[in-house]
C-alpha positions in Angstrom: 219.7 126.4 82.4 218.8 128.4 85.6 218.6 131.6 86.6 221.6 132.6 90.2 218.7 132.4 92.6 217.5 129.1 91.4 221.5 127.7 91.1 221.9 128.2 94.6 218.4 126.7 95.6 219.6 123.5 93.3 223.0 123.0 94.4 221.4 122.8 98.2 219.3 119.7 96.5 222.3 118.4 94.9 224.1 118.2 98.7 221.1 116.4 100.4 221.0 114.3 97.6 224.7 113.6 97.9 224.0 113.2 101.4 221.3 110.5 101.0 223.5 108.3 98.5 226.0 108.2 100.7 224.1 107.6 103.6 222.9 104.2 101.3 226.3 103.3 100.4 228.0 104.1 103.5 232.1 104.2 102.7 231.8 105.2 99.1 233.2 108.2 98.0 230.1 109.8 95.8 229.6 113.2 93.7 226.2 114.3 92.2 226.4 116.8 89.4 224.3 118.0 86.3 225.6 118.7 82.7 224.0 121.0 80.3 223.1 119.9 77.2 226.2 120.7 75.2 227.9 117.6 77.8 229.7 120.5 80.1 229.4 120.3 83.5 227.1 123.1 84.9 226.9 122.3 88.9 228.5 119.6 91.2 228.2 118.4 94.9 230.7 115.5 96.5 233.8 113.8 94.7 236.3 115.8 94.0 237.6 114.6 90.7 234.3 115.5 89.1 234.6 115.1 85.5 234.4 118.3 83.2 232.3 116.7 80.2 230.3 113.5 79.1 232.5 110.8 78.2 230.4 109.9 75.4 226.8 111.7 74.0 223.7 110.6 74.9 221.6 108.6 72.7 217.6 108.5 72.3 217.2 106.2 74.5 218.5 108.8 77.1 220.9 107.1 79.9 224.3 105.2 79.8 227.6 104.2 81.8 230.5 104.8 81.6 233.9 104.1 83.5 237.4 105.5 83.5 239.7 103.3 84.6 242.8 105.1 84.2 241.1 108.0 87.2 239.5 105.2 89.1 236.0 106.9 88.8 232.7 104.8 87.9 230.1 107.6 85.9 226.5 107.1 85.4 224.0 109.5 83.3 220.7 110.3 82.3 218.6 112.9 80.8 216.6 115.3 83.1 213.4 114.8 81.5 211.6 118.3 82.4 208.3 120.6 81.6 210.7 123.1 80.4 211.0 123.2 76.6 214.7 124.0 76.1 217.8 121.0 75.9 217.1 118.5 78.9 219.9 118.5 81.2 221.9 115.2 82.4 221.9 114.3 86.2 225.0 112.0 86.5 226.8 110.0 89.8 230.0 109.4 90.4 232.0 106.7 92.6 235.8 106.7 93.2 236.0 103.7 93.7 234.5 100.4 92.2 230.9 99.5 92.2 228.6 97.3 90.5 227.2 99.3 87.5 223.0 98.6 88.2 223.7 100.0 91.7 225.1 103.0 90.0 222.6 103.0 87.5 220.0 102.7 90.1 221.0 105.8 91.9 221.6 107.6 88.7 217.9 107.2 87.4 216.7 107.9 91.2 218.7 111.0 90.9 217.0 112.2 87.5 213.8 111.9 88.3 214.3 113.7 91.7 216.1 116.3 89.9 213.8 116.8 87.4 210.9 117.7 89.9 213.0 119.7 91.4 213.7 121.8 88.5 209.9 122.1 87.6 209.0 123.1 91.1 212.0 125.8 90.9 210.6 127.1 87.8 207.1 127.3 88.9 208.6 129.2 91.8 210.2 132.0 89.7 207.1 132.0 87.4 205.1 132.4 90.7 207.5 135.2 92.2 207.9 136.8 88.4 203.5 137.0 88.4 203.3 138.4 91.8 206.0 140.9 91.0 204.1 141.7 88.1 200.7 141.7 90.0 202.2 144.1 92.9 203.7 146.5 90.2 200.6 146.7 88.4 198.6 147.3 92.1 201.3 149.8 93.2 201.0 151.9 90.0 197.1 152.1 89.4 195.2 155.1 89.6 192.8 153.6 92.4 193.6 152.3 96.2 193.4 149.3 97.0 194.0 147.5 100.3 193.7 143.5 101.7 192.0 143.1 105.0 192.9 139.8 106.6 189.9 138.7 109.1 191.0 139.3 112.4 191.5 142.8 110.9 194.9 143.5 110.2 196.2 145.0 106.6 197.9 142.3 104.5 198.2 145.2 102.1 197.9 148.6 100.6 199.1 149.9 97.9 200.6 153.4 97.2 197.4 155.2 95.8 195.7 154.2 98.9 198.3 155.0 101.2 198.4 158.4 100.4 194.8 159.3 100.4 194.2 157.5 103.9 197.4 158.7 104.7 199.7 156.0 105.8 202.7 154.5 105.7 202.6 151.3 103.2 205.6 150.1 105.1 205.0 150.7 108.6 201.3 149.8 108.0 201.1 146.4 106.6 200.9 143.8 109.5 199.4 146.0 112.0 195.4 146.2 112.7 193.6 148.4 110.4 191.6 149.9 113.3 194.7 151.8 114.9 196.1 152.9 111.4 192.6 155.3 111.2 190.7 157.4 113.2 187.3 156.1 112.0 185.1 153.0 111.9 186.0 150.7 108.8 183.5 150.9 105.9 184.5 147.3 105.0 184.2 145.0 108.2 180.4 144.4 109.0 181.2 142.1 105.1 183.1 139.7 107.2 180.1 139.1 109.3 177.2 139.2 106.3 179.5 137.9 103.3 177.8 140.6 100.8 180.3 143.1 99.7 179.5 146.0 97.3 180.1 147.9 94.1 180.5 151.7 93.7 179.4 153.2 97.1 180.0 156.5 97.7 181.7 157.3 100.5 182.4 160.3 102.9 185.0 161.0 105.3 186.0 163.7 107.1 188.2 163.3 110.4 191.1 164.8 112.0 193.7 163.1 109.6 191.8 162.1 106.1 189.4 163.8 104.2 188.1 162.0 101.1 185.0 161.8 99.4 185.6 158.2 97.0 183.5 155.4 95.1 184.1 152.4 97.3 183.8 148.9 95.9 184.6 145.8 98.5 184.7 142.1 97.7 184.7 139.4 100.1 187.2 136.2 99.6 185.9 133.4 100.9 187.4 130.3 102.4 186.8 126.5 101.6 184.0 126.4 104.2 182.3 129.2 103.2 183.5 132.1 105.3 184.8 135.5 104.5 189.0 135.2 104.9 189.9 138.0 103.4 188.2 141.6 101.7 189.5 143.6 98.5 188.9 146.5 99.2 189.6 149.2 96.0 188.1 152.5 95.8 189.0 156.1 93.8 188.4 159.5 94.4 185.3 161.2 93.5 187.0 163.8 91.1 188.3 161.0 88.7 184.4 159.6 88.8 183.1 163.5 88.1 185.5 163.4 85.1 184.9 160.5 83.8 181.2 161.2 84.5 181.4 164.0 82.0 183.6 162.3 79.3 181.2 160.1 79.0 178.1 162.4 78.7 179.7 164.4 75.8 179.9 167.4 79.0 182.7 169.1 76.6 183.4 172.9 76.3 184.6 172.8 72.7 184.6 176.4 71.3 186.7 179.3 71.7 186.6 182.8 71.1 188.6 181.8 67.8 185.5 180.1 66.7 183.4 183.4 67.3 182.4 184.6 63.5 181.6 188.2 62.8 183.3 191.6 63.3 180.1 193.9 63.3 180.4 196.4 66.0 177.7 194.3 68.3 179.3 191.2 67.4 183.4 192.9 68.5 181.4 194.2 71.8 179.3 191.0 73.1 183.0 189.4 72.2 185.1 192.0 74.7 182.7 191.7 77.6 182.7 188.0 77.6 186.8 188.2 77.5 186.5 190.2 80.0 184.1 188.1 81.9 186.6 184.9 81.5 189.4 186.6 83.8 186.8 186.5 87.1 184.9 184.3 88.3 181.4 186.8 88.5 178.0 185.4 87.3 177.4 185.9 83.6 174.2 186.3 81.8 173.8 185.5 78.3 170.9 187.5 76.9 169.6 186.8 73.0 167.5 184.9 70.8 167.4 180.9 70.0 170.1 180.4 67.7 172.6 183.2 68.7 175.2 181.4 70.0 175.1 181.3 73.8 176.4 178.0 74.2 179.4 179.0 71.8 179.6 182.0 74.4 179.7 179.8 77.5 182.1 177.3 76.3 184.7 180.5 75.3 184.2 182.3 78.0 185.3 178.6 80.3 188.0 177.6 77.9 189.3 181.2 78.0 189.1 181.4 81.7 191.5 179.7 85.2 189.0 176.7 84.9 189.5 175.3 81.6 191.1 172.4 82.6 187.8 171.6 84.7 184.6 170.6 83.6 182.0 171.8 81.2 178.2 170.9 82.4 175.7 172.4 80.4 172.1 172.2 81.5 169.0 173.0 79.8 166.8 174.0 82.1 163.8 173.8 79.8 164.3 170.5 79.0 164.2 168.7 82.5 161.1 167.5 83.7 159.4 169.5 86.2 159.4 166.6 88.8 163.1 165.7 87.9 164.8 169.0 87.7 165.5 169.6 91.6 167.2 166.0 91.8 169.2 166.4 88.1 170.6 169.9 89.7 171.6 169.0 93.0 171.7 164.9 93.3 169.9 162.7 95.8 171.4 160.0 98.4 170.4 156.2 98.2 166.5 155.9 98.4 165.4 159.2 98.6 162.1 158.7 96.8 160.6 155.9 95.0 162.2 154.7 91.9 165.8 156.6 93.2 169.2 154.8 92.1 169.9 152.9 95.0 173.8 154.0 94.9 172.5 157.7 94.6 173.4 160.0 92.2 175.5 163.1 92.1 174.0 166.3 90.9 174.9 168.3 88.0 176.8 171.0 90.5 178.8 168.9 92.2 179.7 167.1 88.5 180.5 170.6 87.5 183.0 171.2 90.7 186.2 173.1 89.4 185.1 174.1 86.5 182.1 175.9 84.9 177.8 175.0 84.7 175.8 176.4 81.5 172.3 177.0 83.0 170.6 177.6 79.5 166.8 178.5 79.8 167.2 179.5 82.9 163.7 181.5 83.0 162.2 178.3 82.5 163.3 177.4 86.2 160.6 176.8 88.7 160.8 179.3 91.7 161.2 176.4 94.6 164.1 175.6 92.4 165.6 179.5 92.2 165.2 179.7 95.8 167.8 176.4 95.9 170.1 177.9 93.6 170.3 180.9 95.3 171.5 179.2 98.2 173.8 177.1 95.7 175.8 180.1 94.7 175.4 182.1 98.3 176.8 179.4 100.2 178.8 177.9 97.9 177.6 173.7 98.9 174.9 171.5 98.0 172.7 169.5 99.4 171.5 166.6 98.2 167.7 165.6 98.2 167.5 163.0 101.2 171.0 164.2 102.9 171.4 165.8 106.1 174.7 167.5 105.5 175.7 169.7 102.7 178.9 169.3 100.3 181.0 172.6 99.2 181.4 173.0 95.3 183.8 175.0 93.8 181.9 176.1 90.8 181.4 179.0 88.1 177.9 180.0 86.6 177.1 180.8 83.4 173.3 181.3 82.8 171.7 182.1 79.5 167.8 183.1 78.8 166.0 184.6 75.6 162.9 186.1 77.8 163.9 189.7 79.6 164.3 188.6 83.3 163.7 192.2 84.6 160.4 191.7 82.9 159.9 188.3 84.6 160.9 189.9 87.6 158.4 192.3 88.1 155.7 190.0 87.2 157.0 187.9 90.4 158.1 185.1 87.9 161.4 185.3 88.7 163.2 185.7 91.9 164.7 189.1 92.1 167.8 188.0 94.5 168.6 185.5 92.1 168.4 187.9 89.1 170.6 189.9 91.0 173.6 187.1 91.7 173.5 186.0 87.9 173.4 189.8 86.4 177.1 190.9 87.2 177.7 190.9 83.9 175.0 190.7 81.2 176.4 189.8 77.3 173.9 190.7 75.2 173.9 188.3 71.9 172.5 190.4 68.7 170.4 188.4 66.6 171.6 188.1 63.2 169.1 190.2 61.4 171.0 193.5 63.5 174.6 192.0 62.6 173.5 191.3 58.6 177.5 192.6 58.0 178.2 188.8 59.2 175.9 187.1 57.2 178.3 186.2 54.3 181.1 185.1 56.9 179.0 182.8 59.0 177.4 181.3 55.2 181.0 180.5 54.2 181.8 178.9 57.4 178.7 176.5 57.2 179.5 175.9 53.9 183.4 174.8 54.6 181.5 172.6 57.7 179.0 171.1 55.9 181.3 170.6 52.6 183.9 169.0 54.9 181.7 166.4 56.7 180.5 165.3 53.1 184.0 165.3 51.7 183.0 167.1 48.4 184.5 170.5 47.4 183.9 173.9 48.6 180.4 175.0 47.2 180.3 178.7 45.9 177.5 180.9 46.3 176.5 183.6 43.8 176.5 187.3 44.5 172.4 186.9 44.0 172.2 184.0 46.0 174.6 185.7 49.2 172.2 188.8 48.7 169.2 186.4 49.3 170.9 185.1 52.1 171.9 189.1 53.3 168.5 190.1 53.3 166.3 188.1 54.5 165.2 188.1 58.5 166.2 184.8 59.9 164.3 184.5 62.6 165.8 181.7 63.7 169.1 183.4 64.0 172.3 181.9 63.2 170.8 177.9 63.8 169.0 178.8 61.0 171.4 180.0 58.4 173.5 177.2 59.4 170.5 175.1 59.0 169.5 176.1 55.2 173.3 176.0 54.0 173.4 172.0 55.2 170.6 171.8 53.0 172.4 173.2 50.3 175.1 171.5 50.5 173.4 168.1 50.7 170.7 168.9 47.9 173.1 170.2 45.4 175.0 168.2 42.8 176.9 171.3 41.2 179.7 173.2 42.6 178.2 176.6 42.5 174.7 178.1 43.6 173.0 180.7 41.4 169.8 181.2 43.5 168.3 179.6 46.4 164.5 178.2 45.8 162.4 180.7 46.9 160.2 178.5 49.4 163.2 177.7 51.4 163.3 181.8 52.6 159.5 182.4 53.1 158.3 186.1 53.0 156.5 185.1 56.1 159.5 184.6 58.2 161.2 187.6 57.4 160.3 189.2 61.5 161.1 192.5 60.3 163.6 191.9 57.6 162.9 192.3 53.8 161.6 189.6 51.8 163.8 186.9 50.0 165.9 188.6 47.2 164.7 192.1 47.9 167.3 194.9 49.0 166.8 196.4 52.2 166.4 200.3 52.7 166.6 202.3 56.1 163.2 203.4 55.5 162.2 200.0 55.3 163.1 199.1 59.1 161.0 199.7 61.7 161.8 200.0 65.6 161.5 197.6 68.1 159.2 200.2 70.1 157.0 200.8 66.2 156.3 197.0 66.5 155.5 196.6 69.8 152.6 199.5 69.5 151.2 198.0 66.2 151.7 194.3 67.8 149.9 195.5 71.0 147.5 197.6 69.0 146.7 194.6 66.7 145.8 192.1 69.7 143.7 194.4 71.5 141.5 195.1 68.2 141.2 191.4 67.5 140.2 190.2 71.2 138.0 193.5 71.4 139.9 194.8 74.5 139.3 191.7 76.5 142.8 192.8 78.6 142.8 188.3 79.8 142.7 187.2 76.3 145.4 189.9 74.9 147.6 189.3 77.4 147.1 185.5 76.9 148.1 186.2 73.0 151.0 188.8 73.1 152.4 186.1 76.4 152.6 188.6 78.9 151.3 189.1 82.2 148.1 191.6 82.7 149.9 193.9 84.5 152.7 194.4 82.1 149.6 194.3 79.5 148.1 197.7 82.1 151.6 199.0 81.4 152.1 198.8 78.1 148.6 200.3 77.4 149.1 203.2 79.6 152.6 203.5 77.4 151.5 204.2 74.1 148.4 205.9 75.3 145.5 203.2 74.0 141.8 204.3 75.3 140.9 203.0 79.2 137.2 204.2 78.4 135.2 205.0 75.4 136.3 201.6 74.0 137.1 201.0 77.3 139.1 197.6 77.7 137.0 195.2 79.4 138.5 191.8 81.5 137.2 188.7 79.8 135.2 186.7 82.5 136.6 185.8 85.6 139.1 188.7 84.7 
């Protein structure tokens, strides 16, 4: 019927009940006592000769009498009617002596009700002391501190996550003002004063015993006449926010140098030097085409190096506005310009601290920008736009471009110290036309990808249709290939592939490789320096040697445009190249 604790805390009602009955019948010998509901007698306060079990069962309507005369004892019973849902017990009083049997009956029925408030306030006690149990074992064992802050200031309570990162005693703490358990002002008590607590504030702070850097979330609990009594204060560190930060945006380095396909000799080299790369922390720069992999390259080379377990922030530098790219990079601090978050925001370095940032595009940078980064990765911190003080980041770089930065360099479109930081070492990603060994590989991987996500069978490819595939250009790289083989796979019915339509490789396309279907000789390929001249060549004939217009078509400066002429020895006079106006 009860639980030790609560047979104790009953038996002490039970003896100041006994104590008031007798105190109404003075001279009587009493005894107050409960039965379970098998008729056995669980507890007992008073008359010695107690009996053991009902005399008799209890009927519906609940109560009855009963006297042995042989023991001299007059009984009276009733059922404990309770909230509980188990077998009601039976309060019952005794008398050794005599007594008329309404008086007994009285006392009896007086007895059962008090009893049976009794028991309901016991229970709601241990279902009280069970919920806070449960409450402080689920605050105790959470991921985030939290603390109570009673008004006059003094800790009702911390739990053990908070505790350890404002580094205190939980035990030693609780009871004693929170102003002498820290050495700096509390974030949380101006609330008791303005009622407005907060959600999600970052926080700061750096004295002689804590350090922390935490989302900070405070809600005021307010008392029946309107004032704050009491603040919640929960808050969790910054590295679980970054994390989660990144989960959330898909910020995921998923490949590995398992996932690399080809073994061409330019494929097996790009693939050492980035293995290499992954066992130091030194900039890398990923050099090659759009669609050669370099992402696949940046996420191997993290995965593979002492900061896999960190996170992965790739950043297209290309694709941030011009006006937004300073603030995505680096953060800002509440308010810093019109339309700012009014919590802030972190930037994508200090998201990527501990682990590795993908700067892809990274020509496409604007220089005020560069000269930021450079300080990023000289002096290792941050600052954010609107802050006075800088944060340190622990973070790897990994920058990728498909323009020649020693080109942009010299044409003052690219900072040269920054060029320098991020080429420590250079991979150098062959497009696929130079690695055409690794065509059939890479179409039999799309194929099992693309086959997979569709659930249908493998699809095979005939020896005409892989030579179509072997021999044409892709100027669009690997992307591409992978690109026409989805097609494939979602346009055919049948389970192998004869020939691919001829429109889907255009001659046109080809940037140096053979047309669709046609075999490729040596004689057929022409240098990269062969098809510079001729492109060069080719411009300044159409423009008529206006050197602003040329350089405007080929998408080079003028004085790489000087260069180039003076390289392969076009005429400066005769047909002397003329600047279009204002040129």
């Amino acid at each position: 019927m009860t639980q030790p604790r609560q047979a104790e805390d009953l038996k002490l009602h039970l003896e100041e009940l006994c104590e008031l009955f007798s105190a109404l019948l003075p001279g009587s010998a009493l005894g107050v006592g409960v039965f379970g509901g098998d008729g056995r007698l669980v507890l007992h306060v008073g008359l010695d000769g107690f009996p053991r079990h009902l005399p008799r069962p209890l009927g519906k309507e609940g109560g009855g009498e009963e006297a042995d005369v042989r023991a001299g004892i007059a009984l009276a019973y009733a059922k404990v009617r309770t909230t509980a849902g188990e077998a009601p017990p039976v309060f019952a009083v005794c008398s050794s002596r005599a007594m008329p049997g309404h008086t007994l009956a009285s006392l009896c029925r007086m007895g059962a009700s008090f009893l049976a408030r009794t028991l309901d306030l016991l229970e709601q006690a241990r279902s009280l002391q069970q919920l806070v149990g449960e409450q402080r074992a689920i605050i105790d064992h959470i991921s985030d501190g939290l603390l109570v802050l009673r008004r006059d200031g003094v800790l009702r309570h911390v739990n053990a996550p908070g505790a350890r990162m404002l580094n205190l005693d939980p035990a030693a703490a609780v009871g004693r003002p929170f102003r002498d358990l820290v050495d700096f002002e509390p974030h949380i008590m101006p609330i008791f004063a303005s009622g407005q607590g907060y959600t999600d504030r970052e926080l700061r702070v750096r004295t002689g015993t804590v350090d922390i850097h935490i989302l900070d979330t405070a809600v005021p609990i307010l008392g029946e006449d309107g004032t704050v009594v009491s603040i919640v204060n929960t808050f969790h560190e910054m590295t679980r926010a970054k994390r989660l930060s990144n989960r959330l945006a898909g910020d995921r380095a998923r490949y590995r140098f398992s996932d690399v396909v080809g073994q061409s000799p330019l494929m097996r080299e790009a693939v050492a030097v980035a293995e290499r790369a992954a066992r130091s922390d030194a900039g890398v720069l990923l050099y090659g085409e759009s669609g050669t992999g370099k992402e696949v390259f940046a996420q191997s080379i993290h995965n593979a190096s002492r900061r896999a377990n960190g996170p992965f922030v790739a950043v297209n530098c290309a694709a941030l506005p011009r006006d937004l790219i300073e603030s995505e990079m680096f953060g800002y601090t509440p308010g810093s310009f019109t339309g700012a978050d009014r919590a802030g925001r972190l930037g994508r370095f200090e998201l990527a601290a501990g682990g590795t940032i993908f700067l892809d595009e990274i020509s496409e940078m604007p220089l005020d920008v560069q000269a930021k980064l450079l300080r990023v990765l000289q002096e290792r911190q941050v600052t954010r736009i609107g802050a006075a003080a800088s944060v340190g980041v622990d973070v790897r770089v990994v920058a990728a471009a498909n323009r020649d930065l020693g080109e942009m360099v010299e044409n003052r479109a690219f900072r040269e110290d920054l060029y320098y930081r991020l080429n420590v070492m250079r991979i150098d990603l062959p497009p696929l036309r130079r690695r055409r060994d690794d065509i059939p590989a890479l179409a039999l991987d799309a194929i099992r990808r693309s086959c997979a996500l569709l659930h249908r069978p493998a699809l095979h490819l005939s020896a005409k249709a892989m030579r179509q595939l072997a021999s044409y250009g892709w100027p669009g790289n690997v992307r591409q290939l992978q690109n026409v083989i989805e097609r494939l796979v979602n346009m055919t019915d049948a389970d192998e592939v004869d020939e691919l339509p001829a429109d889907w490789l255009p001659a046109s396309e080809a940037e140096g490789g053979a047309a669709a279907g046609a075999p490729l000789s040596g004689a057929a390929v022409e240098t990269l320096e062969d098809a510079e001249r001729r492109a060069v060549g080719a411009a300044l004939e159409a423009f008529g040697f206006n050197l602003t217009r040329t350089a405007e078509a080929l998408g080079i400066a003028r004085p790489t445009l000087y260069a180039k002429i003076r390289k392969f020895g076009y005429p400066a006079n005769g047909r002397a190249a003329r600047a279009g106006p204002g040129g």
